[in-house]
C-alpha positions in Angstrom: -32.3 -142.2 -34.1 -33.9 -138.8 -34.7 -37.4 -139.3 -36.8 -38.2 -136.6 -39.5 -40.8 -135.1 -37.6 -38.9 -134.6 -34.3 -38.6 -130.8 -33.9 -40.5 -129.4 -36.6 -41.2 -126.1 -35.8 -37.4 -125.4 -34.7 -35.4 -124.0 -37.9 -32.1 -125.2 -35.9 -33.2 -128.8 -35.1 -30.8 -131.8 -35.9 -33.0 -132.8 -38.9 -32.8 -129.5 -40.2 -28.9 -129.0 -39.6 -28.0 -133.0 -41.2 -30.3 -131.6 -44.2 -28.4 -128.8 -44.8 -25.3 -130.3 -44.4 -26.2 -133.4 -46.8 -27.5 -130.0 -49.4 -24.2 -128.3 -48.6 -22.1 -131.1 -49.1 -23.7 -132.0 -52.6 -23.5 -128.6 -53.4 -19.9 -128.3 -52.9 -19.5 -131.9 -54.9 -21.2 -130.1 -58.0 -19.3 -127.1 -57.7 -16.0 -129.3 -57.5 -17.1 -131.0 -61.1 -17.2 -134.5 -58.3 -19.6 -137.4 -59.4 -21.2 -139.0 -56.1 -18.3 -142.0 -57.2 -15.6 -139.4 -57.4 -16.3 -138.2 -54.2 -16.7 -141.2 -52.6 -13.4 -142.7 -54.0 -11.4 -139.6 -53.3 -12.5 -140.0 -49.4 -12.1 -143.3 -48.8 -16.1 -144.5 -48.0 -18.4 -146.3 -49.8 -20.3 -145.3 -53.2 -23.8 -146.2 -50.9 -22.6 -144.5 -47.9 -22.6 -141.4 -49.6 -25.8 -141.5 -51.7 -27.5 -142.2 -48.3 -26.3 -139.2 -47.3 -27.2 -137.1 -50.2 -30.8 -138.7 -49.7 -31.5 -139.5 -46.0 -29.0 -137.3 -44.6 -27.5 -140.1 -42.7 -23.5 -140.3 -41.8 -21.7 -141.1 -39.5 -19.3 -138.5 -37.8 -16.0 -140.4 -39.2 -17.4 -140.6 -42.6 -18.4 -137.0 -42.3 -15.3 -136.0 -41.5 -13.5 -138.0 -44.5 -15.7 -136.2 -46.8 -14.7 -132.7 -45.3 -11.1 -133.2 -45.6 -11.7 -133.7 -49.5 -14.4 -130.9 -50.3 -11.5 -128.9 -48.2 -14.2 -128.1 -45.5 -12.5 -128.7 -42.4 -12.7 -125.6 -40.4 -16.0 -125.7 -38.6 -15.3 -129.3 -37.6 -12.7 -127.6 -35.6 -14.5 -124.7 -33.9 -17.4 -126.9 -32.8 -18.1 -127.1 -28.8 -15.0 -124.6 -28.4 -15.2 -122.5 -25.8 -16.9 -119.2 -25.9 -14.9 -115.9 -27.0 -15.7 -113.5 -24.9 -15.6 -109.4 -26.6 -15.3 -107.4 -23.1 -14.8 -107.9 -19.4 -18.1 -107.0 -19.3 -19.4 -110.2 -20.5 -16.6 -112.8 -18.6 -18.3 -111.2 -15.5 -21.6 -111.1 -16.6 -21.4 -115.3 -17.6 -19.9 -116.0 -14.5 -21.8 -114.2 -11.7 -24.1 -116.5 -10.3 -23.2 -119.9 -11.9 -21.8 -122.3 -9.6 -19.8 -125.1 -11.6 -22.2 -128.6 -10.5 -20.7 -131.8 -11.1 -22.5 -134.9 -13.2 -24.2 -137.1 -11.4 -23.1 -140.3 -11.7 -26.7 -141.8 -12.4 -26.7 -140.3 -15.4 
């Protein structure tokens, strides 16, 4: 569990990013007219799941996701951890030289 004062100084720290997804997400809900039961109904999770998420910015990823698919916010679930889009030559060659590909140790 991530505590609220873990990375503070960082802008892009997990407790900032859930907190502006949570913000984001409620945003969207107001825009779309949605009451926090609405939204809730419409995506299939409970009426507490969501107004902890709202308040302590807490969801799980499956939850997450059921909420995205009604708010019609989908897309950026699919472009996370995709691989990098490189613009040039210049820059394949420039990532690769010098990195040799390590395997994980199994200790970890």
């Amino acid at each position: 569990m991530i505590a609220d004062n873990d990375f503070i100084l960082d802008a892009y720290n997990p407790v900032s990013i859930m907190k502006g997804i949570a913000h984001r997400v409620r945003a969207r809900r107001l825009e779309l007219n949605l009451t926090q039961k609405g939204l809730a109904t419409k995506a299939g999770i409970s009426l507490g799941t969501l107004k902890r998420f709202e308040n302590s910015n807490e969801i799980s990823l499956k939850h997450l996701l059921m909420i995205a698919v009604v708010l019609d916010a989908t897309e950026g679930f699919e472009k996370l951890f995709t691989q990098r889009q490189f613009e040039s030559i210049d820059e394949v060659l420039s990532a690769t030289q010098g990195k040799k590909r390590e395997r994980g140790s199994r200790n970890a």
